[in-house]
Every structure is written in structure tokens, then in C-alpha cells.
N, CA, C and O atoms as a Tripos MOL2 file, in Angstrom:
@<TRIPOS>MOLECULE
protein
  280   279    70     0     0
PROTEIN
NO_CHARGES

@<TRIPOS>ATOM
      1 N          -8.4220    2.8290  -13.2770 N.3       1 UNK1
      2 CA         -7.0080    2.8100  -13.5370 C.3       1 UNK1
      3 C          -6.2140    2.9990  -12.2390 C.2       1 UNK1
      4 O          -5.2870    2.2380  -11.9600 O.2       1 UNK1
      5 N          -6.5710    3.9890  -11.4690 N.am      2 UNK2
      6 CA         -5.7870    4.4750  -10.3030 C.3       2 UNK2
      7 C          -5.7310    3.6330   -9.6380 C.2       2 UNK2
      8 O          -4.6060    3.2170   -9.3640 O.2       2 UNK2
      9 N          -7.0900    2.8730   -8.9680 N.am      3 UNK3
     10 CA         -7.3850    1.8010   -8.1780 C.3       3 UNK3
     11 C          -7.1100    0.2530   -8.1640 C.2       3 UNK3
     12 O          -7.4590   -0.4950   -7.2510 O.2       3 UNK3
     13 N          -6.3490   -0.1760   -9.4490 N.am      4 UNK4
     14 CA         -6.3060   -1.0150  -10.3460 C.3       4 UNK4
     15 C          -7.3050   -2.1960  -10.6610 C.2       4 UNK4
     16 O          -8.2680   -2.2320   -9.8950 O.2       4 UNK4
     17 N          -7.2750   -2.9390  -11.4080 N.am      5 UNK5
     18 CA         -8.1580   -4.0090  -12.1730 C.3       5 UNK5
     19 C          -8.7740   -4.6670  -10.9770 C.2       5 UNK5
     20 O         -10.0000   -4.7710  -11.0190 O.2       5 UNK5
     21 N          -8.1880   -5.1100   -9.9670 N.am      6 UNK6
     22 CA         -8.3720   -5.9740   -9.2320 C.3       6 UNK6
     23 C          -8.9920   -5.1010   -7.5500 C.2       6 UNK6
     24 O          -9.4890   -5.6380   -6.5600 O.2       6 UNK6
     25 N          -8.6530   -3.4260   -7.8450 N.am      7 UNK7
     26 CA         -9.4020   -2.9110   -6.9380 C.3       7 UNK7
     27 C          -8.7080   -2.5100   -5.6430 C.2       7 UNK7
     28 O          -9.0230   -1.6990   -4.7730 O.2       7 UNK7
     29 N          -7.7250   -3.2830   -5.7760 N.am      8 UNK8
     30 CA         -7.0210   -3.3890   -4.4010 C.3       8 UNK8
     31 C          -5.9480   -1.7450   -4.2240 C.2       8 UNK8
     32 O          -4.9570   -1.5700   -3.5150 O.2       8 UNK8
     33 N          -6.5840   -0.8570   -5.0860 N.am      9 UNK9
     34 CA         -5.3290    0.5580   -4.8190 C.3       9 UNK9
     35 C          -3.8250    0.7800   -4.8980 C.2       9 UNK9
     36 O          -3.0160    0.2700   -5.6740 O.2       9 UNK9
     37 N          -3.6300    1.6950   -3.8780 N.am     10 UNK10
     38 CA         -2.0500    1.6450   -4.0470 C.3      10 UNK10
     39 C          -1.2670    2.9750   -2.5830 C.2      10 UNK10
     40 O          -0.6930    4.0520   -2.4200 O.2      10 UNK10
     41 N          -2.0160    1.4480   -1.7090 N.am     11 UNK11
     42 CA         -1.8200    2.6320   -0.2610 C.3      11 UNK11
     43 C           0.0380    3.5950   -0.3730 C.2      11 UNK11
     44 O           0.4890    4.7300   -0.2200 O.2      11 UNK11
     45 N           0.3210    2.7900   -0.5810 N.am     12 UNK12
     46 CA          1.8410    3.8270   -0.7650 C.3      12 UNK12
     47 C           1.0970    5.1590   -1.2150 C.2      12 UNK12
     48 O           0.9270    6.0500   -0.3830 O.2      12 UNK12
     49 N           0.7560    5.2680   -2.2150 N.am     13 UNK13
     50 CA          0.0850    6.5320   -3.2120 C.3      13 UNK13
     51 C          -0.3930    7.0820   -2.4780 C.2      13 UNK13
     52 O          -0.1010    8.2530   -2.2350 O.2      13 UNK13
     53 N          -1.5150    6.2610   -1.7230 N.am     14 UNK14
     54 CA         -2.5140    7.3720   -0.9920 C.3      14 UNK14
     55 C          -3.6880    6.9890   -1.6240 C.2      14 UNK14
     56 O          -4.8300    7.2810   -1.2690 O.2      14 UNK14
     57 N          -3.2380    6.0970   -2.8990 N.am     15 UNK15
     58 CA         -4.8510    5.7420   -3.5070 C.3      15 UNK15
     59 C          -5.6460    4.1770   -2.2930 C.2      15 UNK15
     60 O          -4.9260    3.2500   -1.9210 O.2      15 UNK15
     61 N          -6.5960    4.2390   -2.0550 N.am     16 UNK16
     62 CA         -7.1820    3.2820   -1.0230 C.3      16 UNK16
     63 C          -7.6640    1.8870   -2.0060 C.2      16 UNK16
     64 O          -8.0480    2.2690   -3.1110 O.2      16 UNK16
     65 N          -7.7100    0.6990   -1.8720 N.am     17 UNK17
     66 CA         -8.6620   -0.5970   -1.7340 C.3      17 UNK17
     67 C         -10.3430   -0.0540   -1.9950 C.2      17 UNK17
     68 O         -11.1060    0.4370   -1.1630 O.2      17 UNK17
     69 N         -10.5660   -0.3220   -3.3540 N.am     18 UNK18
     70 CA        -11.9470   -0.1190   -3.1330 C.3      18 UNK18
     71 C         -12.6520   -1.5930   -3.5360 C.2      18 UNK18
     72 O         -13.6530   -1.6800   -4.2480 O.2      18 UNK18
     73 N         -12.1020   -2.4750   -3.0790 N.am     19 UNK19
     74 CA        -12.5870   -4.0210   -3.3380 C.3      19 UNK19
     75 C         -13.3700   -4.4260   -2.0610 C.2      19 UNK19
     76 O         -13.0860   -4.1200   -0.9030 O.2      19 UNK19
     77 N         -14.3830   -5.1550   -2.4880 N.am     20 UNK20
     78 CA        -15.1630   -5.2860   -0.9880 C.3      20 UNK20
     79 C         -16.0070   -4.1410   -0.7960 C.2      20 UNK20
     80 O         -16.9860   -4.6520   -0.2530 O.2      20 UNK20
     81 N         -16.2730   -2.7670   -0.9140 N.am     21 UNK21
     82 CA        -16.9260   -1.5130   -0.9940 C.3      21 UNK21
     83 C         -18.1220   -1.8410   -0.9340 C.2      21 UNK21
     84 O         -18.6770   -1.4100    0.0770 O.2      21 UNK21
     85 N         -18.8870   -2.5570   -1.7490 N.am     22 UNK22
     86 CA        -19.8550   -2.3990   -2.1140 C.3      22 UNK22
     87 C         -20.6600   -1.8070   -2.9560 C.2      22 UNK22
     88 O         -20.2540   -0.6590   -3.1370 O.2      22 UNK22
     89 N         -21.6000   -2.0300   -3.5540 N.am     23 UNK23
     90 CA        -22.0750   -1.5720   -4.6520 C.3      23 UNK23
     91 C         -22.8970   -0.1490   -4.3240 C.2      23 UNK23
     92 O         -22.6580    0.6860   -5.1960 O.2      23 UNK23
     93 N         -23.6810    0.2700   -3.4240 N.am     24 UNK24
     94 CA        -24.3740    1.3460   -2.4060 C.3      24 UNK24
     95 C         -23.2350    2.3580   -1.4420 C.2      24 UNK24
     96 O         -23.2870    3.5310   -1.0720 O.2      24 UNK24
     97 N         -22.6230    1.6940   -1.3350 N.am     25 UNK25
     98 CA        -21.4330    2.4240   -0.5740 C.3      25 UNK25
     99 C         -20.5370    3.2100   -1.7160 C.2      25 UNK25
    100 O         -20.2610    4.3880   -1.4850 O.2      25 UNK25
    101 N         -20.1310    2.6800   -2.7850 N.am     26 UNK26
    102 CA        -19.3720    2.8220   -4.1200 C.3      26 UNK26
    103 C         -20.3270    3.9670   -4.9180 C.2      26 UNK26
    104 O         -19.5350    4.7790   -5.3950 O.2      26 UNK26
    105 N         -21.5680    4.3170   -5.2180 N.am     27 UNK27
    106 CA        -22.2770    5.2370   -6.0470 C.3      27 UNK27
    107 C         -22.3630    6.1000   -4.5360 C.2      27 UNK27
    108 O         -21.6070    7.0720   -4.5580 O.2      27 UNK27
    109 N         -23.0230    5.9670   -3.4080 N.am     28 UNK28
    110 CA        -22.3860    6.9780   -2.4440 C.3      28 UNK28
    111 C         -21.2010    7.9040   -2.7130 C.2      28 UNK28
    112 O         -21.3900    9.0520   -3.1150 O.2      28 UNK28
    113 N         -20.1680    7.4890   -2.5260 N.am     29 UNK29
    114 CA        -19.3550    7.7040   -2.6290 C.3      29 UNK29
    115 C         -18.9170    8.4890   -4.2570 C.2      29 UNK29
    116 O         -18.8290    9.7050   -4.4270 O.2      29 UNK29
    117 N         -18.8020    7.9450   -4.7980 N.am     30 UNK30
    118 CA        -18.7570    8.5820   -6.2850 C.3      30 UNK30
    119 C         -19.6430    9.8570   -6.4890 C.2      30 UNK30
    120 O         -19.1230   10.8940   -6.9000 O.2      30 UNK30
    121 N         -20.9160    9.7900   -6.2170 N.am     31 UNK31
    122 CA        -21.5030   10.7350   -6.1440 C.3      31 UNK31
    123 C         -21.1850   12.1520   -5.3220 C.2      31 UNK31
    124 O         -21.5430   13.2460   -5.7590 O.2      31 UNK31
    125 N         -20.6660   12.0270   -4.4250 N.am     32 UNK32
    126 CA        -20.1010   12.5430   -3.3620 C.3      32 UNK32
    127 C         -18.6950   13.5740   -4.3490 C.2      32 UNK32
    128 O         -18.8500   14.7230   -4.7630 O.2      32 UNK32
    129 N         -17.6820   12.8940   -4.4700 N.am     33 UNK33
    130 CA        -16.6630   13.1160   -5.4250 C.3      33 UNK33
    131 C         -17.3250   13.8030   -6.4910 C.2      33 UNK33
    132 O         -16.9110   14.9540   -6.6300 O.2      33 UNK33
    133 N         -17.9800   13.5510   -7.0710 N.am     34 UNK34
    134 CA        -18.6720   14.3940   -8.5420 C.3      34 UNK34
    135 C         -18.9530   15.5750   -7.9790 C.2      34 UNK34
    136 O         -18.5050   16.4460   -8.7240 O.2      34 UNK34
    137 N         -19.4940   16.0670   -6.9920 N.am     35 UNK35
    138 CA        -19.9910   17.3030   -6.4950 C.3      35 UNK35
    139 C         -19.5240   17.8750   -5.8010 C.2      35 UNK35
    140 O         -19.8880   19.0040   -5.4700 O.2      35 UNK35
    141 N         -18.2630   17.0790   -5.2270 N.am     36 UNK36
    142 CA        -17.3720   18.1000   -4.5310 C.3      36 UNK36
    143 C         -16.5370   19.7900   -5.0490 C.2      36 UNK36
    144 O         -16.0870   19.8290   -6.1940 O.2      36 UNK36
    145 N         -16.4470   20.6020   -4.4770 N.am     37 UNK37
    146 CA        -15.7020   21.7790   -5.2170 C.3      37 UNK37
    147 C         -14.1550   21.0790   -5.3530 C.2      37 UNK37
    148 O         -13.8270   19.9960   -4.8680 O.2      37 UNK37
    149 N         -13.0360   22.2800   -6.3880 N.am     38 UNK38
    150 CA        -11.9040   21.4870   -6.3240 C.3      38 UNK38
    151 C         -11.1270   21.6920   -5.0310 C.2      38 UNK38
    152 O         -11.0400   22.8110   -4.5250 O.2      38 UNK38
    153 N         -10.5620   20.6090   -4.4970 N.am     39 UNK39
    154 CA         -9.6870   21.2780   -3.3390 C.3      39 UNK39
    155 C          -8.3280   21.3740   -2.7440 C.2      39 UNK39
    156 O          -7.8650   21.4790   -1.6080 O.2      39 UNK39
    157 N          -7.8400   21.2910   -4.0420 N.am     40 UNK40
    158 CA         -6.7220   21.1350   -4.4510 C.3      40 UNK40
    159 C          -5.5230   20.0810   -4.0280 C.2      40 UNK40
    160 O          -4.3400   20.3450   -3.8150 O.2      40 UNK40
    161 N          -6.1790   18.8330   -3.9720 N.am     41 UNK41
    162 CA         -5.5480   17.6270   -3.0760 C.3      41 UNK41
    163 C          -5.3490   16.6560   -4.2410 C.2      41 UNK41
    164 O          -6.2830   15.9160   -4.5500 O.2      41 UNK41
    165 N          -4.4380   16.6220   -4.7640 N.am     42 UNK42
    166 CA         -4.2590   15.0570   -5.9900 C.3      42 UNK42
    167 C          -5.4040   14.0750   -6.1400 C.2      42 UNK42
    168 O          -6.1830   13.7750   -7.0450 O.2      42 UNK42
    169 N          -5.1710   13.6610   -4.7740 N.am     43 UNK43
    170 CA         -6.4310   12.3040   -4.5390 C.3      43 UNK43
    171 C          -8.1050   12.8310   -4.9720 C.2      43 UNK43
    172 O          -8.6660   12.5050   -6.0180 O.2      43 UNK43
    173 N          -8.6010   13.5580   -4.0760 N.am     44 UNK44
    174 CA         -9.6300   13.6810   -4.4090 C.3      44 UNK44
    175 C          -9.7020   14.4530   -5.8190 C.2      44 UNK44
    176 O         -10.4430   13.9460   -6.6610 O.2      44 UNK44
    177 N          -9.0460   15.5660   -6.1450 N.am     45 UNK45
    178 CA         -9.4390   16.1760   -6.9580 C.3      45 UNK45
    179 C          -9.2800   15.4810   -8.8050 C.2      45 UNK45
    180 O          -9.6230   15.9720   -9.8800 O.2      45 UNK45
    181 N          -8.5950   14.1430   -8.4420 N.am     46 UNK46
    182 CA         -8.6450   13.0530   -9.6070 C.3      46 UNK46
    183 C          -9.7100   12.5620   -9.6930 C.2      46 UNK46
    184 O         -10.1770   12.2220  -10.7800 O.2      46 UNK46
    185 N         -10.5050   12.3740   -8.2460 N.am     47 UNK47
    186 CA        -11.6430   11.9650   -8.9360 C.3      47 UNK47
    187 C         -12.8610   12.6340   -8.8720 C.2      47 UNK47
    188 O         -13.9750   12.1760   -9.1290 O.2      47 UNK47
    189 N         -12.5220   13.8970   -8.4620 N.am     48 UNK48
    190 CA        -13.7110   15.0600   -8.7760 C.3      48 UNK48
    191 C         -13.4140   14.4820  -10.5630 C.2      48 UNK48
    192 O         -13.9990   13.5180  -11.0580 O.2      48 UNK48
    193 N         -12.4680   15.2750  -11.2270 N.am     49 UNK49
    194 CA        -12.5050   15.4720  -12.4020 C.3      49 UNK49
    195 C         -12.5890   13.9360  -13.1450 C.2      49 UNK49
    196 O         -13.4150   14.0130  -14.0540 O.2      49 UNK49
    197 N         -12.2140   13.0590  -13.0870 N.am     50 UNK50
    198 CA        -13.0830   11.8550  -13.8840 C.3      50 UNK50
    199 C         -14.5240   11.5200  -13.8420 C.2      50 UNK50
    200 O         -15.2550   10.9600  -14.6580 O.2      50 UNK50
    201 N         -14.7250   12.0050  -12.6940 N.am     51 UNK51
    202 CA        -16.9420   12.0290  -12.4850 C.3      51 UNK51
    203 C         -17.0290   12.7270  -12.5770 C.2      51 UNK51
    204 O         -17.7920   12.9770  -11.6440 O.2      51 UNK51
    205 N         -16.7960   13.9730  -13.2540 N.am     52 UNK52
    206 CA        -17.6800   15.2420  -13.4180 C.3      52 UNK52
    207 C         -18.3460   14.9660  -14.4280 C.2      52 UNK52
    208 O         -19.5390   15.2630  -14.3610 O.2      52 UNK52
    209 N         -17.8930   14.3770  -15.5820 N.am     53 UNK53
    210 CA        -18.9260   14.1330  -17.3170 C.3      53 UNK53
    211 C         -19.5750   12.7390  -17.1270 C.2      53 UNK53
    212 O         -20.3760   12.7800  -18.0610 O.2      53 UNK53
    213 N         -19.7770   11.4520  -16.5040 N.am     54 UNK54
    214 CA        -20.4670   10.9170  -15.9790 C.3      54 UNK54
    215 C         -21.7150   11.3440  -15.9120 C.2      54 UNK54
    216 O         -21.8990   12.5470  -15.7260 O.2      54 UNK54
    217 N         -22.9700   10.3440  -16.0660 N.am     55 UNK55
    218 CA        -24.0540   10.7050  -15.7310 C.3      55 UNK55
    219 C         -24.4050    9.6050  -14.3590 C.2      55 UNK55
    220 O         -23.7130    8.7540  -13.8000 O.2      55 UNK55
    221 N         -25.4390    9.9590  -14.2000 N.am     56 UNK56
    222 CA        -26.0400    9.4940  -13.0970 C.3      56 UNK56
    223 C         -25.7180    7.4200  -13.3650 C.2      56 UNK56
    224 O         -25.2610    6.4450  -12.7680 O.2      56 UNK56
    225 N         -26.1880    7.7090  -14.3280 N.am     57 UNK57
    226 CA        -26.1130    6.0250  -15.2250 C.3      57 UNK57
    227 C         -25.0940    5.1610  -15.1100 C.2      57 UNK57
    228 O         -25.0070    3.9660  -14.8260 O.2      57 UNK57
    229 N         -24.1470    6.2390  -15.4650 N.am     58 UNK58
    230 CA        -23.0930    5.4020  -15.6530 C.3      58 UNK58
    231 C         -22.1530    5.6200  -14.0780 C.2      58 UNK58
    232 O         -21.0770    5.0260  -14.0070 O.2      58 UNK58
    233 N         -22.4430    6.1630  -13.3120 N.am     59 UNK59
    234 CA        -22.1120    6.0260  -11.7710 C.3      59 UNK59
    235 C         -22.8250    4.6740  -11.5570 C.2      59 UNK59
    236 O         -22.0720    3.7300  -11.3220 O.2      59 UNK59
    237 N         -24.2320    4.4060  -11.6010 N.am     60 UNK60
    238 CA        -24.7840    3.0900  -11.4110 C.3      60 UNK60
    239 C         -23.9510    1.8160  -12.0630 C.2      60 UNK60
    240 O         -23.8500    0.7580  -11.4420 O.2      60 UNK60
    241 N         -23.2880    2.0380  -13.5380 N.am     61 UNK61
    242 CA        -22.7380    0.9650  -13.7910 C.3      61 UNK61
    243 C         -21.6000    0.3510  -13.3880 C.2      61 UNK61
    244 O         -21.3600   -0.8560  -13.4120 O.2      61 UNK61
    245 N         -20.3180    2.0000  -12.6990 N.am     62 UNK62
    246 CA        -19.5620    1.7790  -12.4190 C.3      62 UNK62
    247 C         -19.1800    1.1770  -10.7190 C.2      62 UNK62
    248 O         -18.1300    0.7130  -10.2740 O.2      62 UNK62
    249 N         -20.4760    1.4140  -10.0760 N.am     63 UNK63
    250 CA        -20.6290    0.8830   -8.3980 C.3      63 UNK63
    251 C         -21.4410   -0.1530   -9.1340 C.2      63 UNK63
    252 O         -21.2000   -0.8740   -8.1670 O.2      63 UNK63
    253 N         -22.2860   -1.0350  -10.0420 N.am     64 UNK64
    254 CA        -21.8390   -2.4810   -9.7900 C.3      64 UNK64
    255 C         -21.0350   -3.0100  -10.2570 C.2      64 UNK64
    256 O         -20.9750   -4.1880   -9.9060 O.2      64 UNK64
    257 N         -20.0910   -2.6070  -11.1550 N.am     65 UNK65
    258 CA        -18.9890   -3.3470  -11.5800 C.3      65 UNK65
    259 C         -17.8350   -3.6620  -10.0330 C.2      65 UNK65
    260 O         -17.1940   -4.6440   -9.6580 O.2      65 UNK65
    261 N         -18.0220   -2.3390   -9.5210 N.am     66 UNK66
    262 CA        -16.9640   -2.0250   -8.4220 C.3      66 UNK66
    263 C         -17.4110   -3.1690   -7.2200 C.2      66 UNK66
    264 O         -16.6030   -3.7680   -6.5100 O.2      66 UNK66
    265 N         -19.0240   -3.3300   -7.1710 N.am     67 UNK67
    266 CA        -19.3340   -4.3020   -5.9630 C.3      67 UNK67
    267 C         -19.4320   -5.6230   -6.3560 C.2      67 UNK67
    268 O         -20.2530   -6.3200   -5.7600 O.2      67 UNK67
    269 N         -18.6260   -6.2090   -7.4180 N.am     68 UNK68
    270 CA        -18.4270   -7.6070   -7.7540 C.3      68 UNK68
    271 C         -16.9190   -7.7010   -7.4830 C.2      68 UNK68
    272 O         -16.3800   -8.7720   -7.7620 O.2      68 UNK68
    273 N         -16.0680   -6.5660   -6.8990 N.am     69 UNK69
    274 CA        -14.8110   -6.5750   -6.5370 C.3      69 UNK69
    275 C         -14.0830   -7.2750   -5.0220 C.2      69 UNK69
    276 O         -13.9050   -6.5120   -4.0720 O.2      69 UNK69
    277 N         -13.8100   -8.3130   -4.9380 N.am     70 UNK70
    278 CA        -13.1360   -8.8640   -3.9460 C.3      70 UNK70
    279 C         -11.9130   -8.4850   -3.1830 C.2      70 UNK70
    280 O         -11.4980   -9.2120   -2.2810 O.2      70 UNK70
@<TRIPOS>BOND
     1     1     2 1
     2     2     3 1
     3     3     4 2
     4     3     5 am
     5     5     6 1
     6     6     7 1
     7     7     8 2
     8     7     9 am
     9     9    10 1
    10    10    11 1
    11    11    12 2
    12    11    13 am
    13    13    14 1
    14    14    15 1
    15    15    16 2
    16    15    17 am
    17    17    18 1
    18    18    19 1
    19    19    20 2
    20    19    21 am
    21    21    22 1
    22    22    23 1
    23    23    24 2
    24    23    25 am
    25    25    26 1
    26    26    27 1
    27    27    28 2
    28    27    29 am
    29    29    30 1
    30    30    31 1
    31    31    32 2
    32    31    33 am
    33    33    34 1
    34    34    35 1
    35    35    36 2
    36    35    37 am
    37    37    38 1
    38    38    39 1
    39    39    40 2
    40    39    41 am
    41    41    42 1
    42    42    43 1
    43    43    44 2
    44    43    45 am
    45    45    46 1
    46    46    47 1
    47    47    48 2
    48    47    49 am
    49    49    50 1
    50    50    51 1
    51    51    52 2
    52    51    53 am
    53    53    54 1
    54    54    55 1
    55    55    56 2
    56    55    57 am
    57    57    58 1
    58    58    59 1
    59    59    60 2
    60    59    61 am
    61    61    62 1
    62    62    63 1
    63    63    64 2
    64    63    65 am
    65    65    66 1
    66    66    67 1
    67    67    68 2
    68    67    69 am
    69    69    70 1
    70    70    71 1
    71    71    72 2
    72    71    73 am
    73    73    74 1
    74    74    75 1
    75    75    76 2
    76    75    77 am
    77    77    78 1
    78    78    79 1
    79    79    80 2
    80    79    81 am
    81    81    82 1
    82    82    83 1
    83    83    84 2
    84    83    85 am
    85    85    86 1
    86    86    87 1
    87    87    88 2
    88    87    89 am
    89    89    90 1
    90    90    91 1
    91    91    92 2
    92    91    93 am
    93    93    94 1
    94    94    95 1
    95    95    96 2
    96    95    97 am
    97    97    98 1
    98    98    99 1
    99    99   100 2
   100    99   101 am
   101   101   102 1
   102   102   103 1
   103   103   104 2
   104   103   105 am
   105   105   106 1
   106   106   107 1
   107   107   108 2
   108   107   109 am
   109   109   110 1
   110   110   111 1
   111   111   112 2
   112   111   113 am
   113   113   114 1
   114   114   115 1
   115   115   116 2
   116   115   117 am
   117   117   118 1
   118   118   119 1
   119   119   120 2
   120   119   121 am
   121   121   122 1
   122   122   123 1
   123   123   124 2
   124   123   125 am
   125   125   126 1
   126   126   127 1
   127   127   128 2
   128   127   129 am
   129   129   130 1
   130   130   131 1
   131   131   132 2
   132   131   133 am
   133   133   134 1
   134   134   135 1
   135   135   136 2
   136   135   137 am
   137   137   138 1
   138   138   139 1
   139   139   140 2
   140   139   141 am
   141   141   142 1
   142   142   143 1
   143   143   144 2
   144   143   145 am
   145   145   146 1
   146   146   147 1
   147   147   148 2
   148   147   149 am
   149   149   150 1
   150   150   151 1
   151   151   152 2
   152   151   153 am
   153   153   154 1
   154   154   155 1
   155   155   156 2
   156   155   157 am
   157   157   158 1
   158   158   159 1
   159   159   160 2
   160   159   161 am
   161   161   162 1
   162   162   163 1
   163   163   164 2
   164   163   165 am
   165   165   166 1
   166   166   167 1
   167   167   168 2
   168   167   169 am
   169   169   170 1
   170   170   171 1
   171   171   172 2
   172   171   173 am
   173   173   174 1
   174   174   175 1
   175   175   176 2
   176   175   177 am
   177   177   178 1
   178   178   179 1
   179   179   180 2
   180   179   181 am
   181   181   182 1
   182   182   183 1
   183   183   184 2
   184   183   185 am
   185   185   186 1
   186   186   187 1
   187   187   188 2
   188   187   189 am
   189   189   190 1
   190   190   191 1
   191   191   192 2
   192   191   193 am
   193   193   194 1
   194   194   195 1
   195   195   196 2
   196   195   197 am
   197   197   198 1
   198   198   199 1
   199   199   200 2
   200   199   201 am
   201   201   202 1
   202   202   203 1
   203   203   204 2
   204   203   205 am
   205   205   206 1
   206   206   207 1
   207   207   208 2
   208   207   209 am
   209   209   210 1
   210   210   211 1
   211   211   212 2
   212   211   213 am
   213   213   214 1
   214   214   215 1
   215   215   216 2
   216   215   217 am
   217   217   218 1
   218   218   219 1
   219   219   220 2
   220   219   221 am
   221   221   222 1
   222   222   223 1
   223   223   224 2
   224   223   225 am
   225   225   226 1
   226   226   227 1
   227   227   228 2
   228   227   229 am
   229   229   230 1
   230   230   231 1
   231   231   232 2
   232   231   233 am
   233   233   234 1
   234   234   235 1
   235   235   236 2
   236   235   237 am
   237   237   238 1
   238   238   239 1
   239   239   240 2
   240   239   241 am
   241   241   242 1
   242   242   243 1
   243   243   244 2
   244   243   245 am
   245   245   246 1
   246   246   247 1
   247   247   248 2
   248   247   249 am
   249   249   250 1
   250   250   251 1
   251   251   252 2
   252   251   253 am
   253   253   254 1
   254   254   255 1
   255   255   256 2
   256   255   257 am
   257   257   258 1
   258   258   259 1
   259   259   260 2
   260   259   261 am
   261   261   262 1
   262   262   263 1
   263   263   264 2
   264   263   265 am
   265   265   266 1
   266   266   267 1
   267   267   268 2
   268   267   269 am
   269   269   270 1
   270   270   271 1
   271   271   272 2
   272   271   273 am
   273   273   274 1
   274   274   275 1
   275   275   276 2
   276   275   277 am
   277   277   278 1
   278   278   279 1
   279   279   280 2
@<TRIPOS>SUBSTRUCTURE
     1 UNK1         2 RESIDUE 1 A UNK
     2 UNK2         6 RESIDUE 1 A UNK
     3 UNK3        10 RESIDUE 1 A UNK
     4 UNK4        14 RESIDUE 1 A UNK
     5 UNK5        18 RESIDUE 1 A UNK
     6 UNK6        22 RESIDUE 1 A UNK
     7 UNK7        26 RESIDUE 1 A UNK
     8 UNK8        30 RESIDUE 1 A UNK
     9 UNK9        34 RESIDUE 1 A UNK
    10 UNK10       38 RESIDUE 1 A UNK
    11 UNK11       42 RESIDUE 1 A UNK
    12 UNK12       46 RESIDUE 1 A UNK
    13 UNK13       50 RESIDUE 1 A UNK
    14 UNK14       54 RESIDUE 1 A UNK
    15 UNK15       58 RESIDUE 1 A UNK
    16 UNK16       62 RESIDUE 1 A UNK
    17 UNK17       66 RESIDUE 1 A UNK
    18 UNK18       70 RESIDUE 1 A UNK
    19 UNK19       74 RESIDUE 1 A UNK
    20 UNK20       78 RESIDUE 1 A UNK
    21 UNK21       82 RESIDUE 1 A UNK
    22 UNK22       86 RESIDUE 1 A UNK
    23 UNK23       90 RESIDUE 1 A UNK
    24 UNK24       94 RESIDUE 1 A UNK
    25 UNK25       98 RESIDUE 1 A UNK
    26 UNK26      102 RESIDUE 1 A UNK
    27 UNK27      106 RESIDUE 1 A UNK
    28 UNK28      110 RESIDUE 1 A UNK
    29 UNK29      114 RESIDUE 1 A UNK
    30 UNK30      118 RESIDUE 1 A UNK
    31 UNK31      122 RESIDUE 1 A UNK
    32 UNK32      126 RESIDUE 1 A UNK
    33 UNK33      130 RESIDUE 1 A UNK
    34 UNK34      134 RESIDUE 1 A UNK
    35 UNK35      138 RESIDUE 1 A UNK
    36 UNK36      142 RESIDUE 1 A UNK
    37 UNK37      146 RESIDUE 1 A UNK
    38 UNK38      150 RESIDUE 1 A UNK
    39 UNK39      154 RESIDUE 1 A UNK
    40 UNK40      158 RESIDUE 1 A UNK
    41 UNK41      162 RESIDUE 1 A UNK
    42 UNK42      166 RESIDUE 1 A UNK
    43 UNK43      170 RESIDUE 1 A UNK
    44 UNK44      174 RESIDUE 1 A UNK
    45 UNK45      178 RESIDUE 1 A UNK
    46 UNK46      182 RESIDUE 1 A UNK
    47 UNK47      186 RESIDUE 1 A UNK
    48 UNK48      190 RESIDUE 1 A UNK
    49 UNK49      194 RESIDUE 1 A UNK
    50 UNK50      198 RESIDUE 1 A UNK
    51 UNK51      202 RESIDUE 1 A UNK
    52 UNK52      206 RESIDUE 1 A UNK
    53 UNK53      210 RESIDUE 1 A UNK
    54 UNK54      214 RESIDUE 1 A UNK
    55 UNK55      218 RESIDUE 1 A UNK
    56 UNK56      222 RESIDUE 1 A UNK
    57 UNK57      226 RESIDUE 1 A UNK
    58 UNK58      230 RESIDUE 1 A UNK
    59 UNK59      234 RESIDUE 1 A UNK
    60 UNK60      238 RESIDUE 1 A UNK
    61 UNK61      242 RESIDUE 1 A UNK
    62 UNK62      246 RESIDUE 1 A UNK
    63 UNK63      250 RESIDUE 1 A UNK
    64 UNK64      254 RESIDUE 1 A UNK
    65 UNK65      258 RESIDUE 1 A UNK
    66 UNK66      262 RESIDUE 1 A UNK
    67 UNK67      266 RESIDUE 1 A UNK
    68 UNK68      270 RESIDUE 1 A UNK
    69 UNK69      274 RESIDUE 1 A UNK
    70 UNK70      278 RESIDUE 1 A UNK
């Protein structure tokens, strides 16, 4: 949602382009965010809390959906 459909973010926001990422770079990353403590920053801490109930699985589904993103 944040990132929108097409991936491309919303640098005004502060939210980044995660189109082009990659699919290995993208579960990196996500994974990363899931395990972070909170740190009280909008950005990250939106997506601490949307990957926290995620499983491992569905991080995999969501970095290849994300690395078919242009």
C-alpha cells in the first residue's frame, strides 16, 4: 500500500521506490525490518509492524511478487 501498486513509493513521504529491488535484496531486507526493535521513526517502524505476523513464507511470496516490479 505505502509503496504503491506499481512500486515506485512516494519520495516526498520518505517512503522509497522499491521497483527494480529485486527479489534477494527485497526478503533481505524485509527480514531485516521484521526483527528490528521499535525505533520510533514512522518509516521504519510501519514496516517493523506489518512483518511482524508474517511468516518466513509469506516474506518469500512477497519479495517475488516485489522482484517482478519495474
Amino acid at each position: 500500500m505505502c509503496h504503491g501498486e506499481d512500486g515506485q513509493g512516494a519520495e516526498a513521504l520518505g517512503i522509497p521506490s522499491i521497483a527494480g529491488l529485486g527479489e534477494a535484496a527485497t526478503l533481505a531486507a524485509l527480514k531485516s525490518y521484521r526483527a528490528m526493535p521499535p525505533v520510533g521513526i514512522a518509516y521504519p517502524d510501519a514496516m517493523r509492524i506489518a512483518l511482524k505476523p508474517m511468516t518466513d513464507a509469506d516474506l518469500a511470496a512477497v519479495s517475488a511478487y516485489v522482484g517482478t516490479l519495474k
